[in-house]
N, C-alpha and C positions, 0 to 999 in steps of 0.2 A: 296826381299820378300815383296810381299802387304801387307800392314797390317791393309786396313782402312775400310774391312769388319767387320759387330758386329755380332752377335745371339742374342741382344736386343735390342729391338724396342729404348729404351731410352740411351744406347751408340748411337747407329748407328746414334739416332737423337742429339747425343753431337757432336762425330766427325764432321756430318755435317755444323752445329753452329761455332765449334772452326775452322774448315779450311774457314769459311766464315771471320768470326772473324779476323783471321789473315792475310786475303788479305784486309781487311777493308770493305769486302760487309754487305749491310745493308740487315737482314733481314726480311721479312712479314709474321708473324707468324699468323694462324689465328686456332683459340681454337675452338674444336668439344665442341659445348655445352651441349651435352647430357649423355656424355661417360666417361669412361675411361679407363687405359689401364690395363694388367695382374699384373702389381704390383702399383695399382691405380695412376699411373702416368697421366699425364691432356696431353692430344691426341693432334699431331697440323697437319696440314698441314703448309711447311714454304716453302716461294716462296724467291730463293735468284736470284739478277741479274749482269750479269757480264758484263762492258759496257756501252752506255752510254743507257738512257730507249727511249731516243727520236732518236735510231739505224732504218735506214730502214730495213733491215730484220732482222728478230728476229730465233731465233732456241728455241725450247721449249724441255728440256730434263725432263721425266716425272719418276718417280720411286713409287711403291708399290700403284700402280692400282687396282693387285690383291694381297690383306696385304702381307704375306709372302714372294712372291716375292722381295719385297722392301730392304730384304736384301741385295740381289744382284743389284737392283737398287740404293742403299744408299750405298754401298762400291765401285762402279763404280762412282758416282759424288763425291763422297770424294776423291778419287784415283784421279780424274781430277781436281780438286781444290789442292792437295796438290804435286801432281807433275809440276804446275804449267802449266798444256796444254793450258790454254786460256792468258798466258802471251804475247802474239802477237798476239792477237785479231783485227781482222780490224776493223778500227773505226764504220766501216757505218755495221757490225755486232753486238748484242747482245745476249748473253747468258741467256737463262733466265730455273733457275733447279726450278722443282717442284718435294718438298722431303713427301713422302708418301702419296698420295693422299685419301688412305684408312689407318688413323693411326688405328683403331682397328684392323682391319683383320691382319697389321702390328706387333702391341705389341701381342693380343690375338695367334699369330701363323696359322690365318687360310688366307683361302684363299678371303672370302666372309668378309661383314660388319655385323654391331652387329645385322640387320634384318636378317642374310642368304641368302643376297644380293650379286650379282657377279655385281661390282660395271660397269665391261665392259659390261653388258649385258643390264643397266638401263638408256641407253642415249634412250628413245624412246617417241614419243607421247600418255604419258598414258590419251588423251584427245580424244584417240578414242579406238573400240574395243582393245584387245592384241591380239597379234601375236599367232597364237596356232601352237603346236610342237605335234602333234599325233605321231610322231615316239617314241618321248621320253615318252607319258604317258605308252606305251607298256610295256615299262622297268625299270618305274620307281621303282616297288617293289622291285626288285634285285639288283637296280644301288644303291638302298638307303634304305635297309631293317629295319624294326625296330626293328627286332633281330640280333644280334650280336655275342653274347656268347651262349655257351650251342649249338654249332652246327647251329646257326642262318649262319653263314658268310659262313661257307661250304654249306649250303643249298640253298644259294643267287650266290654264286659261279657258282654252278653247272647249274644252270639257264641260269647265263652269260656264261657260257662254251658253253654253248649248242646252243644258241644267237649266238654267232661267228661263231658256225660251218655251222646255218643253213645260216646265212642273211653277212655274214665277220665281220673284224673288222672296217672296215673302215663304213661301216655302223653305228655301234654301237656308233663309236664316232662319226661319225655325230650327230644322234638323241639327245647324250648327251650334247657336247659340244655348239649345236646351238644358246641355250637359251630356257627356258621354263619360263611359266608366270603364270601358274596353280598349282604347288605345291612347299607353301613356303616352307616345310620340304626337299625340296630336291635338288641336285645339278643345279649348272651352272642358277640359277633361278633370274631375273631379278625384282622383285618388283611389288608395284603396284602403287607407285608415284615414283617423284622424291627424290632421299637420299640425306643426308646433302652433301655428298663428289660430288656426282654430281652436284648440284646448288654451292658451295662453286669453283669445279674446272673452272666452266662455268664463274664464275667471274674474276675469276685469269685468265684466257683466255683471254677474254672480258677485264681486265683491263691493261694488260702486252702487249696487242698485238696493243694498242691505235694508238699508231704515227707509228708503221712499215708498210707497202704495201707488203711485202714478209714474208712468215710465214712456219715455217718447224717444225715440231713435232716428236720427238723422242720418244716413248713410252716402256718402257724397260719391259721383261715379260721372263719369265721363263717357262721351262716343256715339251715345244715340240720342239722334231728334236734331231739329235746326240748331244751324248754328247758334252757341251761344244760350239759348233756351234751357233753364231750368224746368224739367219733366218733374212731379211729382206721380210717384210709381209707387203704389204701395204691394205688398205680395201676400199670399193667402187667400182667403176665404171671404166672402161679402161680408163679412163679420168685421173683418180687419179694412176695408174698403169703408164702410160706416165711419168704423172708431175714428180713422184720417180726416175722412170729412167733415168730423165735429171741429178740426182746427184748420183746415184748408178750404172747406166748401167744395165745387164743383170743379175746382181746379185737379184734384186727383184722378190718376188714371189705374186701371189693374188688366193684366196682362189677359186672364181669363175674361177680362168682357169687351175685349177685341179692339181697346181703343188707347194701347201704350203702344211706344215705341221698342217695348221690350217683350220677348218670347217668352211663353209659359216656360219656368225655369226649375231644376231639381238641385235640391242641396243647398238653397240659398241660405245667408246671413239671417236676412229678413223675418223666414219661414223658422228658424234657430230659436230667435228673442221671444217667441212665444209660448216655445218650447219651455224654454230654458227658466222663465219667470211668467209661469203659469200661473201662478199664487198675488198677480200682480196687474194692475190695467195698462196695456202695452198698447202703445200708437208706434208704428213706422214706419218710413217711406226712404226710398232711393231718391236721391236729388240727382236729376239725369241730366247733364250739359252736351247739348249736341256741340258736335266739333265736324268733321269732313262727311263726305257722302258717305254714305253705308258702303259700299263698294270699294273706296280709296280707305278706309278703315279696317275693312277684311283681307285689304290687299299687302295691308300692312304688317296685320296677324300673321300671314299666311308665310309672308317674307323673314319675320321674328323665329316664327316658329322652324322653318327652315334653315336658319343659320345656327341654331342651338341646338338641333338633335342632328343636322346633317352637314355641318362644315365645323371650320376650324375658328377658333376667335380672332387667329390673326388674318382670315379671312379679308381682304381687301373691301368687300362689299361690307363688313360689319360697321365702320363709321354711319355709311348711308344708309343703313336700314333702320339704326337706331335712333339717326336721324329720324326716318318714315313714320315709325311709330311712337318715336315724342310729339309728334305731331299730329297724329292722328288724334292721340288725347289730350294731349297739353299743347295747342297754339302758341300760346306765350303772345298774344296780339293785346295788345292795350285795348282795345272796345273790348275784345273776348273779357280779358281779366277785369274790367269794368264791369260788364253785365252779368258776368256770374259773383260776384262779390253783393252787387247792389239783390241779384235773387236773393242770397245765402238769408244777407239782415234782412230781407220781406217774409223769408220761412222760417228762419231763427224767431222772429218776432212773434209770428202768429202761435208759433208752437208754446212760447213762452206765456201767451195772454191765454191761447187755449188751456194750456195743462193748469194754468192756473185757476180755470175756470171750474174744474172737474167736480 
């Protein structure tokens, strides 16, 4: 039985510490200075390295990109820290985890940063116009109503209902899921600078990937695809779809050739790492674990996102909503934490024999 999954941000970030701890890794704690967490805990990003740092290729495994998620992100690198997987580590490889990239959206339960920031959506050049998403202004009233009770949510419903039937679903979550840059009240919305977690990860990138020439990026994320399934999703160019498959085979998917469960996306992490270490051979992929239907996961957004711009926290409904969306990403079901643990070491490994292979 696994047992190195938490429900709080501040366990899940003990475990991680003590299984560091007791292989004797050191690690680089770096304090959001402006925040804190749901039971005012002090927020970290902690970068731990397994290996030597001056490893020609590096593997970057990345967890709670988007807060929440990070559950399942931080109970898959504790699980591999404490079953000892990187105990026969080749030398000329380094492991290097980064634990909750977004610790608020992490402790707070949401998906987003303490702005209603989708931290995947804010890798972009806010140094020229923003990207506009006119699909998603169409829908914004009902994707994110600011009624809620008293018949608000059936009324925003029936909108979306009717949205599916005329334009599909797959539509809808296009427009939603893309990124928008126009309404900070509302989902999947990318900002309008750079956020702490994004400059802070940029360094940790920048600073951990120093001496390697080979670079592989494992990015863990929850919500789409069957239950339980680990999606390999890589982002970019057929270029960067290639590079993936030199370590996965035909297991990878890319949003642009119509065969991911994820939406052609602006601002990502992904599309960031190539940027960022240009000068360097970058492999990446999203590890995608479905969790509930598309729909009870949207419904769940949409309910999050409604209690934080438009009620109060002592809102009555606020236990069960955060209930709704711990759930929608983090199950906490034994098979669930079973099958995505058993993906993680199948894609940890291959990336490990691949990058070795380079």
């Amino acid at each position: 039985m696994i047992t190195t999954f938490s429900t709080r941000y501040e366990d899940a970030r003990n475990k991680f510490l003590m299984h560091c701890d007791g292989f004797k890794i050191a690690v680089d704690s770096r304090l959001h200075p402006h925040v804190r967490g749901c039971d005012n805990e002090k927020l970290f990003i902690d970068v731990a390295v397994i290996g030597s740092r001056k490893a020609e290729n590096t593997i970057f495994i990345l967890s709670g990109t988007h807060g929440v998620e990070g559950y399942c992100g931080s109970g898959i690198q504790s699980h591999l820290l404490a079953s000892s997987f990187f105990s026969s580590l080749p030398d000329e490889v380094n492991i290097v985890l980064v634990h909750g990239i977004n610790p608020y959206g992490f402790s707070h339960m949401r998906r987003v940063n303490e702005q209603n920031v989708d931290l995947n959506r804010n890798f972009i050049s806010f140094g020229h116009s923003l990207p506009e998403n006119t699909a998603y202004r169409q829908v914004h009233d009902f994707i994110a109503p600011k009624l809620w009770m008293n018949g608000g949510k059936e009324a925003a419903d029936l909108s979306l209902k009717n949205h599916i039937e005329k334009y599909g679903m797959r539509s809808l979550v296009d427009a939603v899921t893309g990124g928008q840059y126009e309404f900070s009240d509302g989902l999947f919305y990318g900002g309008k600078k750079a956020t702490w977690s994004r400059t802070t990860f940029e360094s940790i990138m920048k600073d951990y990937s120093a001496y390697s020439s080979n670079i592989a990026v494992i990015d863990i994320h929850t919500g789409l695809g069957p239950y339980g399934h680990g999606e390999l999703i890589t982002l970019g160019g057929v270029k960067s779809r290639l590079k993936a498959e030199r370590f996965y085979g035909n297991q990878v998917t890319r949003p642009e050739d119509g065969d991911s469960s994820s939406s052609i996306l602006e601002g990502t992490l992904g599309a960031a790492v190539s940027r960022l270490l240009s000068n360097k051979d970058t492999t990446y992929v999203t590890l995608e674990f479905g969790t509930r239907d598309k729909l009870v996961v949207l419904d769940a957004l949409r309910a999050d996102n409604w209690l934080h711009q438009h009620a109060n926290t002592d809102n009555p409904m606020t236990k069960p909503i955060r209930a709704q969306l711990m759930d929608a990403f983090f199950p906490n079901e034994q098979i669930w934490n079973n099958a995505v643990c058993a993906r993680a070491e199948e894609i940890v490994l291959k990336t490990i024999i691949g990058i070795k292979s380079l």
